[in-house]
C-alpha positions as YAML, in Angstrom:
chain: A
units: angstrom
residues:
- id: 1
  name: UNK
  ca: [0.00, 0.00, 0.00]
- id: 2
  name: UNK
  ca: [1.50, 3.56, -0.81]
- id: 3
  name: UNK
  ca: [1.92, 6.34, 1.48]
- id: 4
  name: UNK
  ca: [-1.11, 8.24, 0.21]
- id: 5
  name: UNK
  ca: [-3.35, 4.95, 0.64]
- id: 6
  name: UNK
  ca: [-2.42, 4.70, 4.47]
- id: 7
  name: UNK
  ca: [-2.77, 8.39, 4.84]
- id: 8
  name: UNK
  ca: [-6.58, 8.20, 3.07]
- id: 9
  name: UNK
  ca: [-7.21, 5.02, 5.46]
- id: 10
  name: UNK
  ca: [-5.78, 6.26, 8.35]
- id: 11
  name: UNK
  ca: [-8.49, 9.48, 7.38]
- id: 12
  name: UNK
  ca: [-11.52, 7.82, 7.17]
- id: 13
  name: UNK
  ca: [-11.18, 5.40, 10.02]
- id: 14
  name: UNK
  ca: [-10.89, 9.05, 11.92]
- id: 15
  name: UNK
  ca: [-14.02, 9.52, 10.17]
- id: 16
  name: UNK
  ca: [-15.58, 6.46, 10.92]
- id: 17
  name: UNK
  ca: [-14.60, 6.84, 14.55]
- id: 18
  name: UNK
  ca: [-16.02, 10.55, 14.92]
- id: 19
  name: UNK
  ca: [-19.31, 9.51, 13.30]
- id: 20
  name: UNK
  ca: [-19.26, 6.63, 16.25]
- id: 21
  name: UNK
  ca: [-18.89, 9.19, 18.97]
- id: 22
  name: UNK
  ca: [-21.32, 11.47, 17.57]
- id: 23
  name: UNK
  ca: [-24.39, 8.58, 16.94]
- id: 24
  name: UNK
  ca: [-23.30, 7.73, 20.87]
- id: 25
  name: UNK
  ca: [-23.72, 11.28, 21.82]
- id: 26
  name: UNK
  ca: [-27.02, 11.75, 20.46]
- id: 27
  name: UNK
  ca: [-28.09, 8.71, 21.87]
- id: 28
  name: UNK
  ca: [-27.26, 9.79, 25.45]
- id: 29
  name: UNK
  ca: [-29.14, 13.02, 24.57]
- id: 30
  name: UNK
  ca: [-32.01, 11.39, 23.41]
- id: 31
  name: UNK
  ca: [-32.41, 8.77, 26.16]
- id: 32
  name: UNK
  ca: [-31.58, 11.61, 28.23]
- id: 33
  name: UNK
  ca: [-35.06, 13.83, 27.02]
- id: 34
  name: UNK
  ca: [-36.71, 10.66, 27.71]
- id: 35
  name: UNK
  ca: [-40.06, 8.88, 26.34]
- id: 36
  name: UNK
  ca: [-42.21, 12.25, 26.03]
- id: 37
  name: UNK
  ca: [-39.69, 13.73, 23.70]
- id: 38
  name: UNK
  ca: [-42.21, 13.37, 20.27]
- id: 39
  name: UNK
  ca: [-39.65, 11.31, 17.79]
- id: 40
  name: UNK
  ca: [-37.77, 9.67, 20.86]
- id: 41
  name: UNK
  ca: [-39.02, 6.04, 19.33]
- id: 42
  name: UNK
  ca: [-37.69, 7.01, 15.79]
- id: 43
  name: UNK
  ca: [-34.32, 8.68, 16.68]
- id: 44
  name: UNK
  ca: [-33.43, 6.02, 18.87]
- id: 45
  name: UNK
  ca: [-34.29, 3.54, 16.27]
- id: 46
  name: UNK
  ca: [-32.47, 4.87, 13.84]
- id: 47
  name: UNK
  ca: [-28.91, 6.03, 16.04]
- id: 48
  name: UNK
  ca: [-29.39, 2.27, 17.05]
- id: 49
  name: UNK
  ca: [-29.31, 0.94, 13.67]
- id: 50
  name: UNK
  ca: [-26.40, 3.30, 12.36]
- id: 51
  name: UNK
  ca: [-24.41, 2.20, 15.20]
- id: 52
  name: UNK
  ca: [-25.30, -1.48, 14.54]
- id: 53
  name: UNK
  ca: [-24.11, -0.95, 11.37]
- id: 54
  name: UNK
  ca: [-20.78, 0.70, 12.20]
- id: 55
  name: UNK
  ca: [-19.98, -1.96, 14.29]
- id: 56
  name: UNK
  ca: [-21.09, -4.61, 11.21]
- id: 57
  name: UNK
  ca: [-18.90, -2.37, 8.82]
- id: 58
  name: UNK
  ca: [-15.68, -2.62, 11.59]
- id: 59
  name: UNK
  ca: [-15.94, -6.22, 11.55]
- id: 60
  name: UNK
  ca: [-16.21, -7.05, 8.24]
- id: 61
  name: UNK
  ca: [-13.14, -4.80, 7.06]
- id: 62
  name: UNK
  ca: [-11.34, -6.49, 9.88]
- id: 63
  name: UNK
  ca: [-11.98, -9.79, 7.72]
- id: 64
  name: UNK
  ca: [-11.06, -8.47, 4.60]
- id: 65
  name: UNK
  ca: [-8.43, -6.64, 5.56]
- id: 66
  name: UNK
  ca: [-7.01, -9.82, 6.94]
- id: 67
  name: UNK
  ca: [-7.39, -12.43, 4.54]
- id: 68
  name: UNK
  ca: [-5.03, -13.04, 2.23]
- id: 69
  name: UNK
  ca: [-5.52, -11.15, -1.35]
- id: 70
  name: UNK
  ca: [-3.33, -13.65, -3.48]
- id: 71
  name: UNK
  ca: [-5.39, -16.53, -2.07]
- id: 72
  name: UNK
  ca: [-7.66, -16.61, -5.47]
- id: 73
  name: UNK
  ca: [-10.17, -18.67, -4.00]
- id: 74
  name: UNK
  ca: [-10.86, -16.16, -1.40]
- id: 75
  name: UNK
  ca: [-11.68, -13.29, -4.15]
- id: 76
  name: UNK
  ca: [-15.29, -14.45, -4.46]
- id: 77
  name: UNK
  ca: [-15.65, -14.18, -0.43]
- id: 78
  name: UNK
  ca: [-13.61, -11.35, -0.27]
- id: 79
  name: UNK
  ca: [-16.00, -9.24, -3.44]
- id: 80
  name: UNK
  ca: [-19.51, -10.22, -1.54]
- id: 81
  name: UNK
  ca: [-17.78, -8.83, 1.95]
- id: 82
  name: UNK
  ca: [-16.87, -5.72, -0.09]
- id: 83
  name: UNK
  ca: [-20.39, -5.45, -1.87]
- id: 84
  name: UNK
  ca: [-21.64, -5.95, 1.42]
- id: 85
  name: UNK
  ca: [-19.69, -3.49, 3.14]
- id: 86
  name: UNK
  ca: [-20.27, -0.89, 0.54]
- id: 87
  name: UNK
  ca: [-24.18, -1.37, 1.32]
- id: 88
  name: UNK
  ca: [-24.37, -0.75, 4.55]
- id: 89
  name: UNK
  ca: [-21.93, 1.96, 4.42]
- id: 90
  name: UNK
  ca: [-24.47, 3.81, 2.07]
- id: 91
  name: UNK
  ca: [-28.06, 2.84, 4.59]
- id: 92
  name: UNK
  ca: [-25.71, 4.51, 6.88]
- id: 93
  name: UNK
  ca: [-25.34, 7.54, 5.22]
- id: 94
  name: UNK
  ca: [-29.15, 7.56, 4.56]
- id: 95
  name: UNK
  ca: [-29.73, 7.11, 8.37]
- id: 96
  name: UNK
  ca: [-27.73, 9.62, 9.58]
- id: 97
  name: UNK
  ca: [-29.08, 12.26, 6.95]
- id: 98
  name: UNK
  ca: [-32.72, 11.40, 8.58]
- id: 99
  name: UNK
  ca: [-31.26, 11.22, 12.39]
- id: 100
  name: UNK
  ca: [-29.55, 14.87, 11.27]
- id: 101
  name: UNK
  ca: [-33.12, 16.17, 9.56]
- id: 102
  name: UNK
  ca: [-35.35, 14.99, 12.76]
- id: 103
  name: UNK
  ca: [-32.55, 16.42, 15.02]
- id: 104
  name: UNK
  ca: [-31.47, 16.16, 18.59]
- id: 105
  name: UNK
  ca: [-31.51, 19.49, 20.41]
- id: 106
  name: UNK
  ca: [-31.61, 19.43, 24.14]
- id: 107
  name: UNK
  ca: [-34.45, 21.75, 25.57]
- id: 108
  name: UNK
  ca: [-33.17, 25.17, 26.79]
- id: 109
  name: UNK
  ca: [-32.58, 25.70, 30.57]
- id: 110
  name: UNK
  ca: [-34.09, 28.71, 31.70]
- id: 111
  name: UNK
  ca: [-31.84, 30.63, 32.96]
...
């Protein structure tokens, strides 16, 4: 792998990892407005799915990053993982524009 390869991968697994953090941080704030809050059941839904699928998309570029690419038999296996991957990467993305558009604001103390 070149240098600007690891410097891109090195990059988005930041990303990935910020992305995390922030789904766990609205979480806490939504959990933390509690049942009454009117989209509590869909934003905790949907942070719970995109974190699922973070944690799917960790594990299965573990796997691919450690088999072994000149093991032909393994290309099949290692395609579907990356088709796979690629998917839920993307219904990610699509969650976390709606989790984004129905927001998570904390109500104003009064002062």
């Amino acid at each position: 792998m070149n240098h600007y390869a690891n410097k891109k991968s090195a990059a988005e697994s930041m990303l990935d990892i910020a992305l995390l953090m922030a789904n766990a941080s609205q979480l806490k704030a939504v959990l933390e407005l509690g049942p009454q809050f009117k989209l509590y059941t869909p934003l905790i839904t949907l942070i719970s799915m995109s974190l699922c699928l973070q944690i799917l998309v960790g594990i299965l570029l573990i796997f691919i990053v450690k088999w072994n690419l000149n093991d032909h038999r393994r290309h099949f296996q290692l395609d579907v993982m990356e088709n796979i991957t690629t998917g839920c990467v993307f219904i990610i993305v699509v969650i976390n524009v709606f989790i984004t558009a129905f927001g998570v604001q904390l109500p104003k103390q009064n002062e």
